[in-house]
mmCIF file of the N, C-alpha and C atoms, coordinates in Angstrom:
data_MODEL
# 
_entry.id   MODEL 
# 
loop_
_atom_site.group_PDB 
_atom_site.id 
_atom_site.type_symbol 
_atom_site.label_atom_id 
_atom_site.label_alt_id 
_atom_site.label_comp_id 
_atom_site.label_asym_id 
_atom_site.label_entity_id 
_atom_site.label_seq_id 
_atom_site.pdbx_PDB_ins_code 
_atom_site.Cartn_x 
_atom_site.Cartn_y 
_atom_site.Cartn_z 
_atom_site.occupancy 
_atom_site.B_iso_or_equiv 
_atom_site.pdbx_formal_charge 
_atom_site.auth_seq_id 
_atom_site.auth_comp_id 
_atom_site.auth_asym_id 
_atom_site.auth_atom_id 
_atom_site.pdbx_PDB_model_num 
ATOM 1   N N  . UNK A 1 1  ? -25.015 31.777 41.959 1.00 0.00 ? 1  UNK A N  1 
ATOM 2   C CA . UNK A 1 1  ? -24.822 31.316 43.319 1.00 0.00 ? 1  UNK A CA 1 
ATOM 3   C C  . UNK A 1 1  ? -26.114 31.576 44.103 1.00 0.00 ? 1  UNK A C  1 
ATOM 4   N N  . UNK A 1 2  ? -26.129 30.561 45.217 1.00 0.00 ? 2  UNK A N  1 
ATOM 5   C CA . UNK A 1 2  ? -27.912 30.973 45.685 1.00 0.00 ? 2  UNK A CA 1 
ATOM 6   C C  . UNK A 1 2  ? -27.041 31.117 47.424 1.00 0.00 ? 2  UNK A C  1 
ATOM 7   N N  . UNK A 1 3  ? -28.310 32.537 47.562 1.00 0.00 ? 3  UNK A N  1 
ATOM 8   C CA . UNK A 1 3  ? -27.891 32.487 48.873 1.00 0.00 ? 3  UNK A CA 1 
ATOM 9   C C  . UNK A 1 3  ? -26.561 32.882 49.468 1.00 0.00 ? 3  UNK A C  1 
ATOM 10  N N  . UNK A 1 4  ? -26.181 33.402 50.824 1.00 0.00 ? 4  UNK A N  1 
ATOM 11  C CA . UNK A 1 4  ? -28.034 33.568 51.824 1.00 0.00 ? 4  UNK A CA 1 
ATOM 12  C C  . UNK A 1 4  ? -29.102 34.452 51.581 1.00 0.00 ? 4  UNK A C  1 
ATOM 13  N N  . UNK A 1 5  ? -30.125 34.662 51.336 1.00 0.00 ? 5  UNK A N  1 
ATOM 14  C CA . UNK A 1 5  ? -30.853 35.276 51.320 1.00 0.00 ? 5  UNK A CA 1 
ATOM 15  C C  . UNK A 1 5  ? -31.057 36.789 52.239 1.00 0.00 ? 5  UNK A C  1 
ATOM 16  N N  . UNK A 1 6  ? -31.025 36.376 53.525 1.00 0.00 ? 6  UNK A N  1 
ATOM 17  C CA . UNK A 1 6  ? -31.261 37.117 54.808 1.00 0.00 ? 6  UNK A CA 1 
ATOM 18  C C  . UNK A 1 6  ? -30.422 36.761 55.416 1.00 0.00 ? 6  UNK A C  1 
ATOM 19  N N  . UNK A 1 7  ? -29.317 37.953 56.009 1.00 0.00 ? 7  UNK A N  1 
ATOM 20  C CA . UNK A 1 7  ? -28.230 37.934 57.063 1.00 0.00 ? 7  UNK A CA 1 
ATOM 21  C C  . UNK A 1 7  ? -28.825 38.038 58.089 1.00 0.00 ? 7  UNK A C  1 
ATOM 22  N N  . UNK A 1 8  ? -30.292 38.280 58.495 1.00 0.00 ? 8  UNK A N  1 
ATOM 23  C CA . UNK A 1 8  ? -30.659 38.431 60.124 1.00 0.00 ? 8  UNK A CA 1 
ATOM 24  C C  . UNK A 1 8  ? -32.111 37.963 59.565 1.00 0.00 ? 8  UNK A C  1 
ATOM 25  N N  . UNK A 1 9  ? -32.897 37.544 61.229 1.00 0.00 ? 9  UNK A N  1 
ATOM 26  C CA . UNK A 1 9  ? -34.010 37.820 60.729 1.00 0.00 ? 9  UNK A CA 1 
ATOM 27  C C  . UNK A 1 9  ? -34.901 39.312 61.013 1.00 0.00 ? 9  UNK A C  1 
ATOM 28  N N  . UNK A 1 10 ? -35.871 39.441 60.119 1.00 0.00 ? 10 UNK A N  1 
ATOM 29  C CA . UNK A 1 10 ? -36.312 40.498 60.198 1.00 0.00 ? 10 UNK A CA 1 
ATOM 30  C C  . UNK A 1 10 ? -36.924 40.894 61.060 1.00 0.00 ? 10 UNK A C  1 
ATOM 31  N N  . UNK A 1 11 ? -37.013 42.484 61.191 1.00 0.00 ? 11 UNK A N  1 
ATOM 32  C CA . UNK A 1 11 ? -37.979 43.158 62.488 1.00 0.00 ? 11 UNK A CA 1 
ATOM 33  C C  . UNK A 1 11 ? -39.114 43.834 61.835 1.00 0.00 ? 11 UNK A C  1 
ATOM 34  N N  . UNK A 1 12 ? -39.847 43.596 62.564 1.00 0.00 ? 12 UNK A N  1 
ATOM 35  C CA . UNK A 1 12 ? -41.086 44.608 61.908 1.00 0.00 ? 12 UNK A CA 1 
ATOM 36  C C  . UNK A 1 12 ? -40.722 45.695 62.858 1.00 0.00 ? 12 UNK A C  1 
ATOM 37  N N  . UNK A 1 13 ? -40.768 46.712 61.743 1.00 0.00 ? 13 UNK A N  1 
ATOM 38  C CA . UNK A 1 13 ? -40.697 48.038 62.732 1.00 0.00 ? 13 UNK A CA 1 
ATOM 39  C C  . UNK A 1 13 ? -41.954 48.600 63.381 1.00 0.00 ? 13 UNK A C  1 
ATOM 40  N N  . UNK A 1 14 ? -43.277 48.136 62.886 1.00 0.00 ? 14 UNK A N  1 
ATOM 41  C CA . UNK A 1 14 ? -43.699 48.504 63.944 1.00 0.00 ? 14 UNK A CA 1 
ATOM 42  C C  . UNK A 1 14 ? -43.918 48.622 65.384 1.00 0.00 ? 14 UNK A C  1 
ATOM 43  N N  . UNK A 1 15 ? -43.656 46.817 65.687 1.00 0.00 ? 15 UNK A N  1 
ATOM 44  C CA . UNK A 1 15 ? -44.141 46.540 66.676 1.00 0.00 ? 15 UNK A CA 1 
ATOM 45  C C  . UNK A 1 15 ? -42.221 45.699 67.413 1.00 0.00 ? 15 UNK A C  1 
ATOM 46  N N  . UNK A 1 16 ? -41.380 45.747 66.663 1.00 0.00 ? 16 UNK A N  1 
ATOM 47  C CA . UNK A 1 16 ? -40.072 45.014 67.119 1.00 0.00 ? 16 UNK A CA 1 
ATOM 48  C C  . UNK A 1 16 ? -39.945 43.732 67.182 1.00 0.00 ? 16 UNK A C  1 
ATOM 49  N N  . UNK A 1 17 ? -41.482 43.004 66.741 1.00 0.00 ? 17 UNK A N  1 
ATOM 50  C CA . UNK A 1 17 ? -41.523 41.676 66.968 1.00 0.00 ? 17 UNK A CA 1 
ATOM 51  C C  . UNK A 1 17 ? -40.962 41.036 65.655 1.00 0.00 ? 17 UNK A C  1 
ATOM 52  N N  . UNK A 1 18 ? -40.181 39.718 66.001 1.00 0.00 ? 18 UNK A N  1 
ATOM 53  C CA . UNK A 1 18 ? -39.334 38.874 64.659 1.00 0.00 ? 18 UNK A CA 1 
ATOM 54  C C  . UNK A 1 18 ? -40.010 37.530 64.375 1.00 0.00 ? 18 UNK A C  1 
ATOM 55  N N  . UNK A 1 19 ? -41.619 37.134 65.131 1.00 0.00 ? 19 UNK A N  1 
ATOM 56  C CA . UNK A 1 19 ? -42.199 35.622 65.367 1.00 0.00 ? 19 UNK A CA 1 
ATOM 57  C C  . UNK A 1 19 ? -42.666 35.896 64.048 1.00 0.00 ? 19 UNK A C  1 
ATOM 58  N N  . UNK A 1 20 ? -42.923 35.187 63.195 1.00 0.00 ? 20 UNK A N  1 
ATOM 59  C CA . UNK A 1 20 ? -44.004 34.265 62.256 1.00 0.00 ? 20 UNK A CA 1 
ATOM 60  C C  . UNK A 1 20 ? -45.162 33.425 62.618 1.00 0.00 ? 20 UNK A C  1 
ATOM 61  N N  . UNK A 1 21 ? -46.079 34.014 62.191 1.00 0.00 ? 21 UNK A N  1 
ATOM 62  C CA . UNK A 1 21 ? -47.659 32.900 62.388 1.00 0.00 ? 21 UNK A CA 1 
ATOM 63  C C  . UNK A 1 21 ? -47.604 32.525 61.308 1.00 0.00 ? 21 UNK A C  1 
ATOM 64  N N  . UNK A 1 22 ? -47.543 31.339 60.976 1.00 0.00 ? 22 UNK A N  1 
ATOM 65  C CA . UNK A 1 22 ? -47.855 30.378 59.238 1.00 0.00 ? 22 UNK A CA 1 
ATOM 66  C C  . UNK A 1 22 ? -49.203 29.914 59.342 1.00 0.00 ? 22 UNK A C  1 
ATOM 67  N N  . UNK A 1 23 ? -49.918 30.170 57.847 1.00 0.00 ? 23 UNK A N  1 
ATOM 68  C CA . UNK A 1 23 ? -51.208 30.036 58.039 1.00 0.00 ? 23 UNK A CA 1 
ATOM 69  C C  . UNK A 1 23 ? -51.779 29.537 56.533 1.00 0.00 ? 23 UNK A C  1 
ATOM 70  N N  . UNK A 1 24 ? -52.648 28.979 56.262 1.00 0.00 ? 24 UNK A N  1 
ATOM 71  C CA . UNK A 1 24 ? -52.894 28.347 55.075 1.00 0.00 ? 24 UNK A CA 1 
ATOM 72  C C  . UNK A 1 24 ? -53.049 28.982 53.660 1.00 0.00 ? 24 UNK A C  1 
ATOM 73  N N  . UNK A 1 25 ? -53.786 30.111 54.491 1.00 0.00 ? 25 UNK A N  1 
ATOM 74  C CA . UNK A 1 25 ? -54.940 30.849 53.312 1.00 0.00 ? 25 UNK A CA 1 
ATOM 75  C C  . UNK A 1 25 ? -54.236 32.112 53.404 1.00 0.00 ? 25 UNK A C  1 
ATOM 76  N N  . UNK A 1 26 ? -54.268 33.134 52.356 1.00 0.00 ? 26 UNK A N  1 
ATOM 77  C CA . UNK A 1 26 ? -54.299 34.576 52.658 1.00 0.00 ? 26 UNK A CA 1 
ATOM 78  C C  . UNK A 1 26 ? -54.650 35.261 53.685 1.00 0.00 ? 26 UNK A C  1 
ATOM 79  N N  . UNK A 1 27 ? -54.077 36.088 54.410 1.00 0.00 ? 27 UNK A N  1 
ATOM 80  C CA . UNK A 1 27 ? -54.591 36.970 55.697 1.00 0.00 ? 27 UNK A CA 1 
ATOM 81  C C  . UNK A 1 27 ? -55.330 38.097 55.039 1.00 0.00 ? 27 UNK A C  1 
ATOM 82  N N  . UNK A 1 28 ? -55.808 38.361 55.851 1.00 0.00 ? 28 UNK A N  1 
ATOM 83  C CA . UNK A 1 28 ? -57.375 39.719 55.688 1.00 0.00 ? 28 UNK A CA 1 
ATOM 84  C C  . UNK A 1 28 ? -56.706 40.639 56.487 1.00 0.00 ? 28 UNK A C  1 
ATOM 85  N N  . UNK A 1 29 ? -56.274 41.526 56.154 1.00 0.00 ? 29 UNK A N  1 
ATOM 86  C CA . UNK A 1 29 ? -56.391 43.142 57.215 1.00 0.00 ? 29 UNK A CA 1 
ATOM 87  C C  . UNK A 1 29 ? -57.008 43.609 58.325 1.00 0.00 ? 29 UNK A C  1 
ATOM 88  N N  . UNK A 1 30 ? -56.446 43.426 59.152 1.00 0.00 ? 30 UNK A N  1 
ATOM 89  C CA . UNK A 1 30 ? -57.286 43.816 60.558 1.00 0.00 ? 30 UNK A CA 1 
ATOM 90  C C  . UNK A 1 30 ? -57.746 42.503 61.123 1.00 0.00 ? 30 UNK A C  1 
ATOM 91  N N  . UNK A 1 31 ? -57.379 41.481 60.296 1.00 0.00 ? 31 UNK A N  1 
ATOM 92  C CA . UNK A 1 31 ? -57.689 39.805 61.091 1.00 0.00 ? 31 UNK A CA 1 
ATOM 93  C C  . UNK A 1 31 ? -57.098 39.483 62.324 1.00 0.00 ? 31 UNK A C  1 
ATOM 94  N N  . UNK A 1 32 ? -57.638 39.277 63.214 1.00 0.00 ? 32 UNK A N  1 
ATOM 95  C CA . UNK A 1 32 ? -56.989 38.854 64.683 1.00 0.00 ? 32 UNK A CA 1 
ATOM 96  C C  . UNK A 1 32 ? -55.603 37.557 64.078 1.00 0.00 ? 32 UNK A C  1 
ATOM 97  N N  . UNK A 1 33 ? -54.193 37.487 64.949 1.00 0.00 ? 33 UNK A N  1 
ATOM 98  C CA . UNK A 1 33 ? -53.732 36.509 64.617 1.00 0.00 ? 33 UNK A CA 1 
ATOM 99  C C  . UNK A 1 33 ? -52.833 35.671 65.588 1.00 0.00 ? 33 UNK A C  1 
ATOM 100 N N  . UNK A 1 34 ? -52.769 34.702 65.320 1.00 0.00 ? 34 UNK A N  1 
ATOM 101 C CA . UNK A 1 34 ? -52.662 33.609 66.314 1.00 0.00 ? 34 UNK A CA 1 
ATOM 102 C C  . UNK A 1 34 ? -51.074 33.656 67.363 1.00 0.00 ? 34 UNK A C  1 
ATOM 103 N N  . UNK A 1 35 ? -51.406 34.046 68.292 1.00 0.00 ? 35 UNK A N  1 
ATOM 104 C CA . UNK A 1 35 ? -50.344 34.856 68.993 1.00 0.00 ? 35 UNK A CA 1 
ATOM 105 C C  . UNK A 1 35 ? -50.381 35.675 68.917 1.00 0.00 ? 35 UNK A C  1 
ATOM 106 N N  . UNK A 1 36 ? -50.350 36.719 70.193 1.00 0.00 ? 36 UNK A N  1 
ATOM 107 C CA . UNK A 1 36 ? -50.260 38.191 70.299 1.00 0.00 ? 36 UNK A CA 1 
ATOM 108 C C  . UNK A 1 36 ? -49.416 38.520 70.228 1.00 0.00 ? 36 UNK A C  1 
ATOM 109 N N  . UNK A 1 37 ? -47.922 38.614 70.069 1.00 0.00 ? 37 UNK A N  1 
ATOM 110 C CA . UNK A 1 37 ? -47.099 38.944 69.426 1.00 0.00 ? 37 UNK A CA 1 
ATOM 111 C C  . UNK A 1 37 ? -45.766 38.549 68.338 1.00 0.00 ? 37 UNK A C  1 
ATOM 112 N N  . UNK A 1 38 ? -46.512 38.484 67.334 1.00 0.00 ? 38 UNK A N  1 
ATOM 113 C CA . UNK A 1 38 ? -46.098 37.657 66.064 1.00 0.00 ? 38 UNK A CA 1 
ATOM 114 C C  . UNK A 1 38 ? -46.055 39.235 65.534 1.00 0.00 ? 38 UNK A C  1 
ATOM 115 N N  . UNK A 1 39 ? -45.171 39.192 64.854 1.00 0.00 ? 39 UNK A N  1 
ATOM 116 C CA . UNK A 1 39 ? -44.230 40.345 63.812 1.00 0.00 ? 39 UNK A CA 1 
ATOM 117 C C  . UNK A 1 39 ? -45.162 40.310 62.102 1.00 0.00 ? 39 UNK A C  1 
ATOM 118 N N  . UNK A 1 40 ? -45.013 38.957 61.876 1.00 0.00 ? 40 UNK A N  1 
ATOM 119 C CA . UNK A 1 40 ? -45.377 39.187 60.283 1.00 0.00 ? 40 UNK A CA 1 
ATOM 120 C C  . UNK A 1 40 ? -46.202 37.585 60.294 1.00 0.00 ? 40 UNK A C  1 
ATOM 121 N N  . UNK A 1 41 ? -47.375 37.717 59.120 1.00 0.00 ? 41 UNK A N  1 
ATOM 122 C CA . UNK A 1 41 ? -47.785 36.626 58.977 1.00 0.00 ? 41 UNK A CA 1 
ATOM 123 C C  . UNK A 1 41 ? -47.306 35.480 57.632 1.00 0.00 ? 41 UNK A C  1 
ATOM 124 N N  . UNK A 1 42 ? -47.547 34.366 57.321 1.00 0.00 ? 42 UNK A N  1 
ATOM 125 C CA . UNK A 1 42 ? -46.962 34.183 55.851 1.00 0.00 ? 42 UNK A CA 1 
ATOM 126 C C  . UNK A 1 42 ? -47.643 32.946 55.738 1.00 0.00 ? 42 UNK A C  1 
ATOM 127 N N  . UNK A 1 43 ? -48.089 32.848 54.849 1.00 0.00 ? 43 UNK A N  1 
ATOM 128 C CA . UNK A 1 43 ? -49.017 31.683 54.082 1.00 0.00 ? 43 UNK A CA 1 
ATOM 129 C C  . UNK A 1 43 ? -47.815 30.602 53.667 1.00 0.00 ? 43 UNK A C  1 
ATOM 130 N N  . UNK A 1 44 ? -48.231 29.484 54.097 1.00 0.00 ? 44 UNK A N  1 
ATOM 131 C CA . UNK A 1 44 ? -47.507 28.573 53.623 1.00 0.00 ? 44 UNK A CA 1 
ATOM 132 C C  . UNK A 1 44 ? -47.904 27.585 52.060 1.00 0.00 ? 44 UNK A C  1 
ATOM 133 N N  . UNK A 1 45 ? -49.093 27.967 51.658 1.00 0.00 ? 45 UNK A N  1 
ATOM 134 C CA . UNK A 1 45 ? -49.338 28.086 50.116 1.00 0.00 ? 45 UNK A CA 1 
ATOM 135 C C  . UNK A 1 45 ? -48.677 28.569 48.907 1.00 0.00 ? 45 UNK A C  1 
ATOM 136 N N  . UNK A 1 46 ? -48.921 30.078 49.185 1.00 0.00 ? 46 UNK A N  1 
ATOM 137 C CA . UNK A 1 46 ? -48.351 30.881 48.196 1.00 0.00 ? 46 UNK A CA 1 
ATOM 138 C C  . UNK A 1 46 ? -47.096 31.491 48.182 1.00 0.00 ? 46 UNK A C  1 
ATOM 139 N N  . UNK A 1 47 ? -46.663 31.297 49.701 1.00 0.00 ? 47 UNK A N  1 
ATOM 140 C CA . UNK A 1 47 ? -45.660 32.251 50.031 1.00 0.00 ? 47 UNK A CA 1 
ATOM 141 C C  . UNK A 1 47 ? -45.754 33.674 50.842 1.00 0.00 ? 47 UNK A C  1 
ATOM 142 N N  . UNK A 1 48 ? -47.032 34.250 50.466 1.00 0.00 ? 48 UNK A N  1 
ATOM 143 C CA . UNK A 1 48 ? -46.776 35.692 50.410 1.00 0.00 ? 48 UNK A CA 1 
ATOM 144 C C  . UNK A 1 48 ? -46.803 35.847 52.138 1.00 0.00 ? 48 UNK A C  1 
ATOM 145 N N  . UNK A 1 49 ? -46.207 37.672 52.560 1.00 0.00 ? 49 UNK A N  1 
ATOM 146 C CA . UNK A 1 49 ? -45.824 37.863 54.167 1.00 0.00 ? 49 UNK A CA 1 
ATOM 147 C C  . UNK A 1 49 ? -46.875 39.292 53.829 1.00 0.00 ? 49 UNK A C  1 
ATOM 148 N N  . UNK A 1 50 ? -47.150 39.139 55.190 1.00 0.00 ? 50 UNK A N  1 
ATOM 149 C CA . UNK A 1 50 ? -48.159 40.487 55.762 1.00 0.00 ? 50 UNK A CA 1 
ATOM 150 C C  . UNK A 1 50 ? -47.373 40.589 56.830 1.00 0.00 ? 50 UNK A C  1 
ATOM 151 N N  . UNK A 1 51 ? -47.304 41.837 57.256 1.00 0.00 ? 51 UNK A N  1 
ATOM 152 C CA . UNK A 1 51 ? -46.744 43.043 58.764 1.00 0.00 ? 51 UNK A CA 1 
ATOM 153 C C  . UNK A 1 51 ? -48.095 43.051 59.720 1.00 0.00 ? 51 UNK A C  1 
ATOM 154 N N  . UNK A 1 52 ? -47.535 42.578 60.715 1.00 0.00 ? 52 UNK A N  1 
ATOM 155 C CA . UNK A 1 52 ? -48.821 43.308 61.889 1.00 0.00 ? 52 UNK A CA 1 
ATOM 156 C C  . UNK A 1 52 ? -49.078 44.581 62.428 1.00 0.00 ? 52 UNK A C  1 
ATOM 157 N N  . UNK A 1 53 ? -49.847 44.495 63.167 1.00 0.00 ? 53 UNK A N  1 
ATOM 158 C CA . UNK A 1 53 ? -50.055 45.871 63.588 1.00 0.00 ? 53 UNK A CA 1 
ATOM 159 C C  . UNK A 1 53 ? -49.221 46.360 64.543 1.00 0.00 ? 53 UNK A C  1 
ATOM 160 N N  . UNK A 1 54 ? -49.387 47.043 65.331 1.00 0.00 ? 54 UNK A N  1 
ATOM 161 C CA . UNK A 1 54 ? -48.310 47.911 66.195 1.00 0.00 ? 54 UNK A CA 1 
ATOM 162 C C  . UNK A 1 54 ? -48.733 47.376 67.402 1.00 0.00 ? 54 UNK A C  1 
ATOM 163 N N  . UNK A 1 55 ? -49.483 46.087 67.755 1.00 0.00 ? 55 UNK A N  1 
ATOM 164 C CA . UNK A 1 55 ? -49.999 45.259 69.052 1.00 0.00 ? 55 UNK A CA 1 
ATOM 165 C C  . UNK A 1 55 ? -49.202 43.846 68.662 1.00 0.00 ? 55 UNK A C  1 
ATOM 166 N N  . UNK A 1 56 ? -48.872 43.812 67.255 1.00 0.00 ? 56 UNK A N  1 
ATOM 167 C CA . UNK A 1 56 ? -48.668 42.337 66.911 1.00 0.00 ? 56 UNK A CA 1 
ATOM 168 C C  . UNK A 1 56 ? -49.190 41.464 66.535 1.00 0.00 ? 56 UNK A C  1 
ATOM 169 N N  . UNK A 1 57 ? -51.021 41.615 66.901 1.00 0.00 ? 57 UNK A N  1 
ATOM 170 C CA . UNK A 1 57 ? -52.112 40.673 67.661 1.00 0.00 ? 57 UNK A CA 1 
ATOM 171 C C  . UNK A 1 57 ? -53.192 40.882 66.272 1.00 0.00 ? 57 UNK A C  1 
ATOM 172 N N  . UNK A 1 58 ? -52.984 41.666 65.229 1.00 0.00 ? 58 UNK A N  1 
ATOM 173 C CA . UNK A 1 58 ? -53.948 41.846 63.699 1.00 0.00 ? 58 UNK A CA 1 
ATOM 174 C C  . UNK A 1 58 ? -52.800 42.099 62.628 1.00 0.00 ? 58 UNK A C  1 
ATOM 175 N N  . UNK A 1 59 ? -53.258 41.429 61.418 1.00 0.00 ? 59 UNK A N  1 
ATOM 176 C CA . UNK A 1 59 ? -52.704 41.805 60.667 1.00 0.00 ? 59 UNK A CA 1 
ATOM 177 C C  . UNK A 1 59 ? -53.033 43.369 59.821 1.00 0.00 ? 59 UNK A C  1 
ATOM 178 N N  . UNK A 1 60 ? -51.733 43.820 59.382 1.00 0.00 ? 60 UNK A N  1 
ATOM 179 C CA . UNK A 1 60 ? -52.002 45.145 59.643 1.00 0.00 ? 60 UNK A CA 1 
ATOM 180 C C  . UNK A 1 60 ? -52.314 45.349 58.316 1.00 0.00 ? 60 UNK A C  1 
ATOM 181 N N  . UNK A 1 61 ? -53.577 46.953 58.619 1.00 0.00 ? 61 UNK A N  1 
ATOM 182 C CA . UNK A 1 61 ? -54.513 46.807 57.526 1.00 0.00 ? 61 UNK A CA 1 
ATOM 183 C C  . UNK A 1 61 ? -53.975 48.594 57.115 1.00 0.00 ? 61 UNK A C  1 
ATOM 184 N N  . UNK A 1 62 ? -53.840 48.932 55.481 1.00 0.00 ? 62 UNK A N  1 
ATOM 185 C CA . UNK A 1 62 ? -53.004 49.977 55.270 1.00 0.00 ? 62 UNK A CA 1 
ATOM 186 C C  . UNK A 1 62 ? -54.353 50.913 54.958 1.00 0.00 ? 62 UNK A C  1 
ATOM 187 N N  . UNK A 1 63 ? -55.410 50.304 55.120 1.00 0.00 ? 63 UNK A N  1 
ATOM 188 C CA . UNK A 1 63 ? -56.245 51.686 54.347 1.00 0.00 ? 63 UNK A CA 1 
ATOM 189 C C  . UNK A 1 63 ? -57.030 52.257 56.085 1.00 0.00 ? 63 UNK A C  1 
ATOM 190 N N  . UNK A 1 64 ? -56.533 53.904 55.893 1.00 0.00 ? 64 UNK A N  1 
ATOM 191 C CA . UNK A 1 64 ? -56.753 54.158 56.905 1.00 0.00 ? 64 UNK A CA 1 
ATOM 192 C C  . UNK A 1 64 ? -58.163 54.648 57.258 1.00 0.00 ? 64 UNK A C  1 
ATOM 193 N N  . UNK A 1 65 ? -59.126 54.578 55.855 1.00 0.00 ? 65 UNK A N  1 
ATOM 194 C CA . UNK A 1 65 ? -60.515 54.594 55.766 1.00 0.00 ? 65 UNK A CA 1 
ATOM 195 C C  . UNK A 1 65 ? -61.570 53.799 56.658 1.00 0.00 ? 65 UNK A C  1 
ATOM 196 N N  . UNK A 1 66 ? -60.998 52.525 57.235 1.00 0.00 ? 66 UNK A N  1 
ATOM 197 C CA . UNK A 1 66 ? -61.358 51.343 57.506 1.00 0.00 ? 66 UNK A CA 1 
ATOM 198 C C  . UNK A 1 66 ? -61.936 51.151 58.815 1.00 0.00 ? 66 UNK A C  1 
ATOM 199 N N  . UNK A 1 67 ? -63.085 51.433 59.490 1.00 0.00 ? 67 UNK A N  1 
ATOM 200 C CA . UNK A 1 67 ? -63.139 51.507 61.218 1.00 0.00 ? 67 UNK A CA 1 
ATOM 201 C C  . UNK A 1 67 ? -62.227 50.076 62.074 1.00 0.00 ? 67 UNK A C  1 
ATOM 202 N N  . UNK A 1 68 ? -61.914 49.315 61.282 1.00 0.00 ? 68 UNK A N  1 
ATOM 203 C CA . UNK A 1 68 ? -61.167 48.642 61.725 1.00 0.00 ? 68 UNK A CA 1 
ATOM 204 C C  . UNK A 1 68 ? -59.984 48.240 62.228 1.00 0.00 ? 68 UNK A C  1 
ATOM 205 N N  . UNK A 1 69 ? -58.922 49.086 60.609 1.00 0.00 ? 69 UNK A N  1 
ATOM 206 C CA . UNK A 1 69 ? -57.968 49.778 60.800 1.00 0.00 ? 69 UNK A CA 1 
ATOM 207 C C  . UNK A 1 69 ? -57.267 50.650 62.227 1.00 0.00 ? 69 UNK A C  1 
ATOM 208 N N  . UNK A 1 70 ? -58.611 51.682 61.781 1.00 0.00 ? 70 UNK A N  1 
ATOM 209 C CA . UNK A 1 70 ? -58.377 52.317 63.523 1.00 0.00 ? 70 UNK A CA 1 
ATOM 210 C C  . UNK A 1 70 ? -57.950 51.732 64.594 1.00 0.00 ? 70 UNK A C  1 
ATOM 211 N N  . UNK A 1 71 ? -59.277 50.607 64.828 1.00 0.00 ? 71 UNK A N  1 
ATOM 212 C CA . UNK A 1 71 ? -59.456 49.821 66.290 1.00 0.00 ? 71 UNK A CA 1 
ATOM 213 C C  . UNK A 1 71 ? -58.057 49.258 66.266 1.00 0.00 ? 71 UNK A C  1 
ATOM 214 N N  . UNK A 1 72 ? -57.533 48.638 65.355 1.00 0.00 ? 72 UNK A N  1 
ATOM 215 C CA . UNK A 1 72 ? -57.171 47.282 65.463 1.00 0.00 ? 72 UNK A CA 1 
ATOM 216 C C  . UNK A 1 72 ? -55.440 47.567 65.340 1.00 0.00 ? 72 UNK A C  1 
ATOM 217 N N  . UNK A 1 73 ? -54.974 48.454 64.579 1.00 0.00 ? 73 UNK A N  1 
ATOM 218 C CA . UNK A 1 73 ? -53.517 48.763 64.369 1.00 0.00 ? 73 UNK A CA 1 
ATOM 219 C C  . UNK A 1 73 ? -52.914 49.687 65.022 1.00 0.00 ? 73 UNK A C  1 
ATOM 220 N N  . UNK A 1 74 ? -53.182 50.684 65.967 1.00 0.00 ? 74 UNK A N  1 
ATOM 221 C CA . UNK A 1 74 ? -52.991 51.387 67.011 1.00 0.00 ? 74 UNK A CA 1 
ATOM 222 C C  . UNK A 1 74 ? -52.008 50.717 67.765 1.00 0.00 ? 74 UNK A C  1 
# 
């Protein structure tokens, strides 16, 4: 049997936001993204979903080595 998949849609817990930015290519970590508050990003290619940051406004980048990281997922 297929489905449903998802009884709700999802929250990112970081930031509470539930929007989707669809985007062609793979997202980069710490990439600015289109709408400031979009929850998760997702390629309409491959499929795959990235989490934003805790602004909404970058996709969120997990290595906390990164000066970018810093700036950008706060």
């Amino acid at each position: 049997m297929f489905g449903p998949y998802l009884q709700a849609i999802p929250t990112n817990p970081l930031n509470n936001y539930t929007d989707i930015s669809v985007v062609t290519t793979d997202a980069v970590p710490s990439a600015a993204v289109s709408g400031a508050t979009k929850g998760f990003v997702m390629s309409s290619v491959n499929g795959k979903i990235w989490g934003t940051s805790k602004t909404g406004g970058f996709v969120y980048n997990e290595n906390p080595q990164d000066p970018a990281a810093t700036q950008n997922d706060k």
